[in-house]
NUDONU-336105 format. One record per residue: residue in one letter; x, y, z of N, C-alpha, C in turn. Coordinates in steps of 0.1 Angstrom, whole numbers, plus 2048, in hexadecimal, padded with zeros to 3 digits. Example, Ala and Ser with C-alpha at 12.3 -4.5 7.8 and 13.67 -1.06 7.14 Angstrom:
A8847C784E87B7D384E8847DF84E;S8807EA8478897F584788180084F;
***
This chain:
XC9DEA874CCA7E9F753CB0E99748;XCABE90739CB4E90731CBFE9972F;XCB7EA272CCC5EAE726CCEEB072E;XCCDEAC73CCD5EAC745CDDEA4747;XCDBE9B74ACE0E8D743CE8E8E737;XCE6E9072ECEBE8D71ECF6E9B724;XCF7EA7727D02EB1725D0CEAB730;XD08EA573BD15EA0743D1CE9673B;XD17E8C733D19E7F72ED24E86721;XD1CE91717D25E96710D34EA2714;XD2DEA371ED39EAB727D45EA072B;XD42E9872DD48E8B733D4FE8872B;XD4BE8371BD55E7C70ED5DE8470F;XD5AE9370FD60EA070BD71E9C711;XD70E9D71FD77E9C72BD7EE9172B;XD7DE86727D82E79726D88E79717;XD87E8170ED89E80700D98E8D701;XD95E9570ADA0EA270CDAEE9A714;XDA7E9171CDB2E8D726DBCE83721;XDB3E78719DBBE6D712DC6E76709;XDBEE82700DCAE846F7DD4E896FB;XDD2E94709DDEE9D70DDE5E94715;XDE4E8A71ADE8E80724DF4E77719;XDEAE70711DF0E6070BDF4E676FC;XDF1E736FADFAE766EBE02E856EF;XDFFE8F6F6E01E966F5E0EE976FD;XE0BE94709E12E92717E1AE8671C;XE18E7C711E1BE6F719E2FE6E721;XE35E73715E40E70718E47E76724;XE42E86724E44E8D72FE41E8273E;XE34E7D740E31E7074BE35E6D74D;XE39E6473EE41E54743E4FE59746;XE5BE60744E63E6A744E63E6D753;XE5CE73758E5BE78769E58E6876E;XE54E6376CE4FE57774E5BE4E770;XE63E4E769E6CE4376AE79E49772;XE7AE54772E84E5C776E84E5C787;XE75E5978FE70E57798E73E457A0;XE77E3F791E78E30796E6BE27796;XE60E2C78FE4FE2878FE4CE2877B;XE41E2277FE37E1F770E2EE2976F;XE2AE2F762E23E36760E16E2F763;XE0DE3376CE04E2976EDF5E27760;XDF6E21758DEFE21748DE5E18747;XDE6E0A74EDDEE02752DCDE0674F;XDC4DFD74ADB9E02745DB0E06752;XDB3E00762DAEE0976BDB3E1676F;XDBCE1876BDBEE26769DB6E32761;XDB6E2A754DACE2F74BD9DE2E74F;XD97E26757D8CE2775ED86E32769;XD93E31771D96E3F77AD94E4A774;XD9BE4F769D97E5E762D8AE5D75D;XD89E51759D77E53750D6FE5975D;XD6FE55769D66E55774D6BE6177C;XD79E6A776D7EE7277ED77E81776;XD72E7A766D6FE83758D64E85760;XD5AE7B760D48E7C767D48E83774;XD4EE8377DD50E8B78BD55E99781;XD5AE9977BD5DEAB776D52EB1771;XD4FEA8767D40EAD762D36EB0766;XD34EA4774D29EAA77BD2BEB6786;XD37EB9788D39EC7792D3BED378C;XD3BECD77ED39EDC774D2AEDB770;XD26ED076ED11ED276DD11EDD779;XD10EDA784D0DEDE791D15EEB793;XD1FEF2790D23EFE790D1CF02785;XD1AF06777D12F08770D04F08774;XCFFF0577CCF1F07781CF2F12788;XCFEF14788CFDF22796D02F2C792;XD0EF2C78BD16F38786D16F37777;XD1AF42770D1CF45760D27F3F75D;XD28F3874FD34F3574AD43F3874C;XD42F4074BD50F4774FD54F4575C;XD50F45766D49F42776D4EF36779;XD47F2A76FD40F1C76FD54F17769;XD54F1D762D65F19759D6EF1F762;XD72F2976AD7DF2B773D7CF2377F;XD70F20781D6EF19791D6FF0978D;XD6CF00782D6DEF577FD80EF3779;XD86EFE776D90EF9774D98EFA77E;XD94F0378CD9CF03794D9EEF979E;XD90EF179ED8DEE37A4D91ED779E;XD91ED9792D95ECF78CDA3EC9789;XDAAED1783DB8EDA783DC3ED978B;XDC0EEB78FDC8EED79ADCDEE97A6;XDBEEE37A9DC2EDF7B6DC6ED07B4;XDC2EC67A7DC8EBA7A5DDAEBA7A7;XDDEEC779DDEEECB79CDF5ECF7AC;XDEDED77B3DF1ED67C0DF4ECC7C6;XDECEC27C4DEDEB47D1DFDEAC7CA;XDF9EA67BBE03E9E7B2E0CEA67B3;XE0DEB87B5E1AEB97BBE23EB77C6;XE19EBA7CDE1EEB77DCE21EAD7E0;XE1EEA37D6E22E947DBE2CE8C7CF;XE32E9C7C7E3FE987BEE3AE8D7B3;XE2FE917B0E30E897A5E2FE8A797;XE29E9A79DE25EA478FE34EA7788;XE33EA8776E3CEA976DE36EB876A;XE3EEBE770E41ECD771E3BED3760;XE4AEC975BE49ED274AE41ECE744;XE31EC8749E26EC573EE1FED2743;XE1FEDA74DE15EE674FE14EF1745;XE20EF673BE20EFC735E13EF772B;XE13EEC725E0CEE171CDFAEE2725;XDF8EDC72BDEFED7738DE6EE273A;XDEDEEC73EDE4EFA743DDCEFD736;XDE1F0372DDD9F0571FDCCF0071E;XDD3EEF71ADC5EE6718DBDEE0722;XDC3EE172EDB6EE3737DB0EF0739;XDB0EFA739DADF05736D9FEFF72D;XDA5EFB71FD9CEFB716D90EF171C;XD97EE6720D8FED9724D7FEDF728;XD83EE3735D7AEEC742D6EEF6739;XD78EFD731D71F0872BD61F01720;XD68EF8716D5FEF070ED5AEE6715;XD59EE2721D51ED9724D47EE072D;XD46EEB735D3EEF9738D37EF972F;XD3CEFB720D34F00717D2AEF8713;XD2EEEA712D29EDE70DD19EE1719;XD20EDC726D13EDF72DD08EE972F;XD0DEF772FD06F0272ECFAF0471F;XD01EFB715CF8EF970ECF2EEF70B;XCF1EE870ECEDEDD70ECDEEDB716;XCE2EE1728CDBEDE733CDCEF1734;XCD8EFB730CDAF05732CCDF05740;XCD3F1174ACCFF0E757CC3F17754;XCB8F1475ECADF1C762CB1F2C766;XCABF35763CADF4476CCA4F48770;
***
């Protein structure tokens, strides 16, 4: 049960550590840029930052839990499409998504998904 524990928890920094950089260094301007252009605040507030930490742990653990069932490769296309995809679907539909960070975004979540799979698969590698 540790090791279980400890790969979501390092899965988690992982995810919280990918998001802060692509978000607040990599991406910020593009945000704040759409969002002022919108007549709104980039919402930055440290409950904001709270929300992703807790939005990082809910990813981690639905990739623990795909990883118990499917292979990595499997565990990494299905957690980014949940994660991801379907987050960019909604924030678009509701106009708030900045188009021109996808080129940027897609990559390194890509990567995010991929190494945080990995983190858990080895970490908590599943029973067969």
């Amino acid at each position: 049960m540790t090791k279980k524990i400890l790969a979501v928890i390092a899965a988690t920094v992982w995810i919280s550590l990918s998001e802060f950089v692509r978000n607040e260094f990599i991406l910020k301007d593009y945000w704040t840029t759409h969002y002022q252009e919108m007549g709104l605040s980039f919402p930055s507030e440290p409950v904001n930052g709270a929300i992703w930490g807790l939005w990082s742990l809910v990813f981690s653990i639905v990739i623990f839990f795909l990883a118990q069932k499917f292979s990595l490769w499997q565990t990494f296309l299905l957690s980014w499409t949940i994660g991801f995809v379907m987050m960019w679907l909604v924030i678009g539909n509701l106009a708030v998504l900045p188009y021109g960070i996808l080129p940027f975004a897609i990559p390194l979540s890509l990567l995010e998904a991929l190494i945080a799979g990995l983190i858990i698969t080895k970490m908590a590698p599943r029973k067969t």
